[in-house]
Gaussian input, Z-matrix of N, CA and C with variables (Angstrom, degrees):
# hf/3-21g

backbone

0 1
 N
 C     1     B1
 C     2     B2     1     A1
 N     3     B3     2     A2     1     D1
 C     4     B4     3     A3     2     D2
 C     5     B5     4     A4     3     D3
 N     6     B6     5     A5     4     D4
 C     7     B7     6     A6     5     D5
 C     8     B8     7     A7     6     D6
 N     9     B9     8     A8     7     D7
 C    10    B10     9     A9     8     D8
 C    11    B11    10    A10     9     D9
 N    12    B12    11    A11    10    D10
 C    13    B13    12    A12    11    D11
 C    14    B14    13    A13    12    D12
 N    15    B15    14    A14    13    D13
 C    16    B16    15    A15    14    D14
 C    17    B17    16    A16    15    D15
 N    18    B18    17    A17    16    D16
 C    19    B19    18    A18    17    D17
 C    20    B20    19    A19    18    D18
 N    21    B21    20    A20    19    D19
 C    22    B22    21    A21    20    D20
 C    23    B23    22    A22    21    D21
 N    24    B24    23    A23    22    D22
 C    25    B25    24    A24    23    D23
 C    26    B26    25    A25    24    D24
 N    27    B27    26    A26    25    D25
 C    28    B28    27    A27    26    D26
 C    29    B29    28    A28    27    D27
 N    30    B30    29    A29    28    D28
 C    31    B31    30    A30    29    D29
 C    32    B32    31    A31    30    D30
 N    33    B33    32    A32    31    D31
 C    34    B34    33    A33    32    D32
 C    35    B35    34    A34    33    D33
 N    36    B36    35    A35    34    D34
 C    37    B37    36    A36    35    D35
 C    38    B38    37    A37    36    D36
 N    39    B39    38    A38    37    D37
 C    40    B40    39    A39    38    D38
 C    41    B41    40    A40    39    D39
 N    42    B42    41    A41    40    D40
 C    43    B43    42    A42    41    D41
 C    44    B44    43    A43    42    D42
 N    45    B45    44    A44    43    D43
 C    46    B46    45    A45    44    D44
 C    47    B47    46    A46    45    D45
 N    48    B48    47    A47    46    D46
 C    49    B49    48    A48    47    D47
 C    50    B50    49    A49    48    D48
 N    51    B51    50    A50    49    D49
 C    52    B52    51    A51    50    D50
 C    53    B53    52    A52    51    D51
 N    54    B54    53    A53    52    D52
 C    55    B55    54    A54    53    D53
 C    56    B56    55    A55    54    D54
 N    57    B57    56    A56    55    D55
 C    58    B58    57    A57    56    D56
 C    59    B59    58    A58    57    D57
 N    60    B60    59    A59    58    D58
 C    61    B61    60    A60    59    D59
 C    62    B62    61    A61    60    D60
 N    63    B63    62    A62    61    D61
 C    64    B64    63    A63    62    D62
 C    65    B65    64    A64    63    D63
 N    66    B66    65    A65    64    D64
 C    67    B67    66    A66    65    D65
 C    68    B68    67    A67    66    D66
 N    69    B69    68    A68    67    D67
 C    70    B70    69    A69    68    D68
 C    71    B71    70    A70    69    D69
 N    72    B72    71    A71    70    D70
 C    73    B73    72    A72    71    D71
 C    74    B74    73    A73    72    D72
 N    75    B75    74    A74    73    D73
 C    76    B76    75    A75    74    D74
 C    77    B77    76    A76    75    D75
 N    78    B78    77    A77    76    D76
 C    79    B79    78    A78    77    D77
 C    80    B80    79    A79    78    D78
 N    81    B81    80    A80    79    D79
 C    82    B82    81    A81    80    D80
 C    83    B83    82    A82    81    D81
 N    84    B84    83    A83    82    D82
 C    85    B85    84    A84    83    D83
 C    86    B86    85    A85    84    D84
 N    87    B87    86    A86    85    D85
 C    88    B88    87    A87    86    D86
 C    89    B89    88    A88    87    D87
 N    90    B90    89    A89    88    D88
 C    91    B91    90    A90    89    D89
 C    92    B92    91    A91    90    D90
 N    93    B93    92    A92    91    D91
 C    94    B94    93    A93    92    D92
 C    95    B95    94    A94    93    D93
 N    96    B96    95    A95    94    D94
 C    97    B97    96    A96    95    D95
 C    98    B98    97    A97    96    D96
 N    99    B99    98    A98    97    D97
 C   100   B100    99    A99    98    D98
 C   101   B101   100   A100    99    D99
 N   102   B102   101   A101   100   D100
 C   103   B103   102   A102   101   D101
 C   104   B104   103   A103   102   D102
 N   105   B105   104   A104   103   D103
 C   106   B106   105   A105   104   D104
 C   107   B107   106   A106   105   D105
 N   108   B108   107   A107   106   D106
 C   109   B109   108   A108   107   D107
 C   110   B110   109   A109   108   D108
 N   111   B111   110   A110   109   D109
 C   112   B112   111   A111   110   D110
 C   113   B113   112   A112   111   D111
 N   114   B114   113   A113   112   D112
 C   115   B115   114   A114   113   D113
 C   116   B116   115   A115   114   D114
 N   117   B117   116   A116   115   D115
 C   118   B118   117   A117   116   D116
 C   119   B119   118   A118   117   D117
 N   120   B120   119   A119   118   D118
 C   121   B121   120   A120   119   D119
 C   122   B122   121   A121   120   D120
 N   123   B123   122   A122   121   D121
 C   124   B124   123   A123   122   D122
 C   125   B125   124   A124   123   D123
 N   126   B126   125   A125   124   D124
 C   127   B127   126   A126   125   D125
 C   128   B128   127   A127   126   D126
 N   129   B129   128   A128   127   D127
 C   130   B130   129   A129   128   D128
 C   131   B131   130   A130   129   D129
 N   132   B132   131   A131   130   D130
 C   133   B133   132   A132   131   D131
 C   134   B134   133   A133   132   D132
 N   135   B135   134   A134   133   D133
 C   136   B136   135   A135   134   D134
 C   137   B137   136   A136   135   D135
 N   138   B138   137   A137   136   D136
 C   139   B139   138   A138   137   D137
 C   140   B140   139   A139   138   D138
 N   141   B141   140   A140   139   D139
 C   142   B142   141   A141   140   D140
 C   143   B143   142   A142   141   D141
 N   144   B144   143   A143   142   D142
 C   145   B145   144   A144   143   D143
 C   146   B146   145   A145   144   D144
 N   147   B147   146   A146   145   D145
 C   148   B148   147   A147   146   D146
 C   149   B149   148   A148   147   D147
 N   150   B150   149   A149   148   D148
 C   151   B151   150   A150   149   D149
 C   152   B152   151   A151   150   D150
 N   153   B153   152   A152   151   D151
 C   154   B154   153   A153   152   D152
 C   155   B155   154   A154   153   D153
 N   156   B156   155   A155   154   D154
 C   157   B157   156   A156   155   D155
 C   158   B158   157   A157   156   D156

   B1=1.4407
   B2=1.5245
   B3=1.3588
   B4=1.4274
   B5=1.9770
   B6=1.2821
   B7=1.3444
   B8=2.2236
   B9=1.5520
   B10=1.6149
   B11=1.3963
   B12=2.0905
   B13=1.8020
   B14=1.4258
   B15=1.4102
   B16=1.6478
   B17=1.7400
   B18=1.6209
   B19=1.7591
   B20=1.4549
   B21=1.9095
   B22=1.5685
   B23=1.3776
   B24=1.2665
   B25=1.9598
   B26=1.6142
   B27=1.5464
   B28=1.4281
   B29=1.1855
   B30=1.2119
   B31=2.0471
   B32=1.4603
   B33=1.8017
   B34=1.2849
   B35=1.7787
   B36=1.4623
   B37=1.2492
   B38=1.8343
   B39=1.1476
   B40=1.2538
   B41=1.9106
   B42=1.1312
   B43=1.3760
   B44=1.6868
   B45=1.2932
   B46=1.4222
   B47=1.8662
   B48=1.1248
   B49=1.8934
   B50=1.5496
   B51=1.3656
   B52=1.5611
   B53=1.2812
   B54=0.9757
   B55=1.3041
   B56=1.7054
   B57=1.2372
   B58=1.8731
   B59=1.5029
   B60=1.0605
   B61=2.0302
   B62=1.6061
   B63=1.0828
   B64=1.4993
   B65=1.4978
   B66=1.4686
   B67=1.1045
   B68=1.5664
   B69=1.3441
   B70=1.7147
   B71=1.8005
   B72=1.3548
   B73=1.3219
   B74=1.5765
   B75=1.1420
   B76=1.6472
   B77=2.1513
   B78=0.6835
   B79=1.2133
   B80=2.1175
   B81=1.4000
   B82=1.1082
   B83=1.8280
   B84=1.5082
   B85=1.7099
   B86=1.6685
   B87=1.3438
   B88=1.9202
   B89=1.4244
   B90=1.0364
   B91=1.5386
   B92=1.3742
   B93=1.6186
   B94=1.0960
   B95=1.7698
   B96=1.9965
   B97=1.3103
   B98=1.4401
   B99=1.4004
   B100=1.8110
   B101=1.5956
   B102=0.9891
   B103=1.8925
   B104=1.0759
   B105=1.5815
   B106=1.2930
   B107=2.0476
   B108=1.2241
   B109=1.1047
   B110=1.7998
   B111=1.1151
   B112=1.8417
   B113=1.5174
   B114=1.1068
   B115=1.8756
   B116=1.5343
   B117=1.5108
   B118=1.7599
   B119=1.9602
   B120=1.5752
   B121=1.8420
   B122=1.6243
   B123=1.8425
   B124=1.4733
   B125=1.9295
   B126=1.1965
   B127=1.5850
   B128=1.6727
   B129=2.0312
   B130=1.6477
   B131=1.3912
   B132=1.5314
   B133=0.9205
   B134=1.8655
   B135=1.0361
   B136=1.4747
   B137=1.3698
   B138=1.2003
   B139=1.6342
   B140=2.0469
   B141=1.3290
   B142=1.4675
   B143=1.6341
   B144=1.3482
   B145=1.8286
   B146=1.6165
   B147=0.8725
   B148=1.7906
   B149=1.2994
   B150=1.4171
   B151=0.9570
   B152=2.0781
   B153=1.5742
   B154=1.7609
   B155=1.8896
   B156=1.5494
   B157=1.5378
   B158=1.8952
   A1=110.69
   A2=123.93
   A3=110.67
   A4=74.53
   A5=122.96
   A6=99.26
   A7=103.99
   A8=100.09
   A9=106.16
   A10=99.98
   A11=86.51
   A12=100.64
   A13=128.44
   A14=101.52
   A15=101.31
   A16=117.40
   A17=93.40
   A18=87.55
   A19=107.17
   A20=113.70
   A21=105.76
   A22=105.11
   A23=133.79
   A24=109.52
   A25=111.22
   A26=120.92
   A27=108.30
   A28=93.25
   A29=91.17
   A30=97.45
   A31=96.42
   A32=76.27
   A33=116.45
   A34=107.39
   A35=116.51
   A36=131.49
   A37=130.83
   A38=103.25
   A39=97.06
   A40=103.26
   A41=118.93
   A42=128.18
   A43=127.90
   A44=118.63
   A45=112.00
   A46=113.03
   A47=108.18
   A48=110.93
   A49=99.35
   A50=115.74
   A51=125.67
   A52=108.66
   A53=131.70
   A54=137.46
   A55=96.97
   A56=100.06
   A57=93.53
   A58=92.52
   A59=99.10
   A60=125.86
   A61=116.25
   A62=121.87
   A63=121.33
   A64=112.55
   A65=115.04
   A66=109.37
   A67=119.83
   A68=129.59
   A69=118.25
   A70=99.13
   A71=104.75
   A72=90.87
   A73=144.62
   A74=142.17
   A75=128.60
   A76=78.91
   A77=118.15
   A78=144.27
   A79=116.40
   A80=109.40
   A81=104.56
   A82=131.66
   A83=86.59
   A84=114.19
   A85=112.49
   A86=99.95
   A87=93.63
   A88=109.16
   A89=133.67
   A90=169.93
   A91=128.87
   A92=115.94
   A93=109.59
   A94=114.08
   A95=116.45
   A96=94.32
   A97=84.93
   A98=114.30
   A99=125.01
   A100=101.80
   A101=104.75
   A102=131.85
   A103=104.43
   A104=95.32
   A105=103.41
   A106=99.30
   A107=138.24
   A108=122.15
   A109=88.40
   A110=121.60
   A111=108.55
   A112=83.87
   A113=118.58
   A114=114.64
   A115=110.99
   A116=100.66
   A117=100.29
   A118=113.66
   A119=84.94
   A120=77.88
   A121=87.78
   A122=96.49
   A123=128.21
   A124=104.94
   A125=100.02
   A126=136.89
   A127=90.47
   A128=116.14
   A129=124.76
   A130=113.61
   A131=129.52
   A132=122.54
   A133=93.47
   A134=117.25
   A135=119.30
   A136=118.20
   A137=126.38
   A138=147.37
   A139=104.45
   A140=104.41
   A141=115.25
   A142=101.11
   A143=105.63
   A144=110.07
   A145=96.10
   A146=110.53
   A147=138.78
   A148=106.97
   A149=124.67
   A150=135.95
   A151=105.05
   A152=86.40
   A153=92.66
   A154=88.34
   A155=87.92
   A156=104.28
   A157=101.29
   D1=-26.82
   D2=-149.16
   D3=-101.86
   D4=-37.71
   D5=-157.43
   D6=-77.82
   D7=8.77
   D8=168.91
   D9=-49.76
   D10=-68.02
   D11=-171.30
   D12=-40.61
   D13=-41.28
   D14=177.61
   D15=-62.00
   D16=-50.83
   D17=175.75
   D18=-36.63
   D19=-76.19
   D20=-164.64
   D21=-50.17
   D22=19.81
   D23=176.31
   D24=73.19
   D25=20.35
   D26=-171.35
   D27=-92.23
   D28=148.87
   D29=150.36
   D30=-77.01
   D31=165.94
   D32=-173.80
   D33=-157.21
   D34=155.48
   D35=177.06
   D36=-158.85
   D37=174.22
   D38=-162.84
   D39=-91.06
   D40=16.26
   D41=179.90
   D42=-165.03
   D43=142.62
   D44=176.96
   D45=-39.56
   D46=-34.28
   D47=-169.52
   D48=-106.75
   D49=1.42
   D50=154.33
   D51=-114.91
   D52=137.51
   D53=-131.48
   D54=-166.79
   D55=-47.93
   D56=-161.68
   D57=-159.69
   D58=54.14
   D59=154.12
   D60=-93.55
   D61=0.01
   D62=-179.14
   D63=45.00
   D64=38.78
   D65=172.72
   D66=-130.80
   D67=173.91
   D68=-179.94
   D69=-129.62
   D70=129.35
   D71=162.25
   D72=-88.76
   D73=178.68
   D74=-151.41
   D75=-146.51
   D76=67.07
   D77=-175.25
   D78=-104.66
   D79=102.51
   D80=-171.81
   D81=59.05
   D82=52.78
   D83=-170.95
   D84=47.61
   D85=18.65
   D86=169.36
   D87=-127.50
   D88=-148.63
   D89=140.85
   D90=-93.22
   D91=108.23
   D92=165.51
   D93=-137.35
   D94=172.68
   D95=168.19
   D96=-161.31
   D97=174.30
   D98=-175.12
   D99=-119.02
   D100=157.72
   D101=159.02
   D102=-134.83
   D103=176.76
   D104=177.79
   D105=-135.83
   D106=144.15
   D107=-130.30
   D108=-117.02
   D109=-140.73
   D110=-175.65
   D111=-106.24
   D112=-27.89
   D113=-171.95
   D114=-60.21
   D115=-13.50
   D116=-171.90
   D117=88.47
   D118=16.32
   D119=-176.00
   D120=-114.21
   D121=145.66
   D122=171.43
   D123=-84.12
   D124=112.64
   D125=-158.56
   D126=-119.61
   D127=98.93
   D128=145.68
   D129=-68.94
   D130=160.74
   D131=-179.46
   D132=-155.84
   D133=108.65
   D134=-155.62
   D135=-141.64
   D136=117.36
   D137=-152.73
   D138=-78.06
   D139=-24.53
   D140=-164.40
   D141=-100.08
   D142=-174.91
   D143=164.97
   D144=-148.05
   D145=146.09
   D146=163.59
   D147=-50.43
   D148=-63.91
   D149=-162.93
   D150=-57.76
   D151=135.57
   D152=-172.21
   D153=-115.33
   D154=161.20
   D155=175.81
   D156=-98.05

């Protein structure tokens, strides 16, 4: 997913209020990062789940 974003030229960041830091965060033993899409919507994209056993 993230190397989609790079083709189209989007930013990308390591947080919703980072946005276009070129970075991913490693946040809760995964990887994650946001865009924002041409519609103007804030798009997570996240390797882990919340959900506990």
């Amino acid at each position: 997913m993230l190397q989609r974003v790079k083709d189209e030229g989007m930013s990308f960041g390591s947080g919703p209020r980072s946005r276009a830091d070129g970075k991913i965060n490693y946040l809760h033993n995964g990887r994650g990062f946001y865009f924002e899409c041409e519609n103007g919507h804030v798009w997570e994209v996240i390797t882990h789940t919340y959900v506990t056993d």
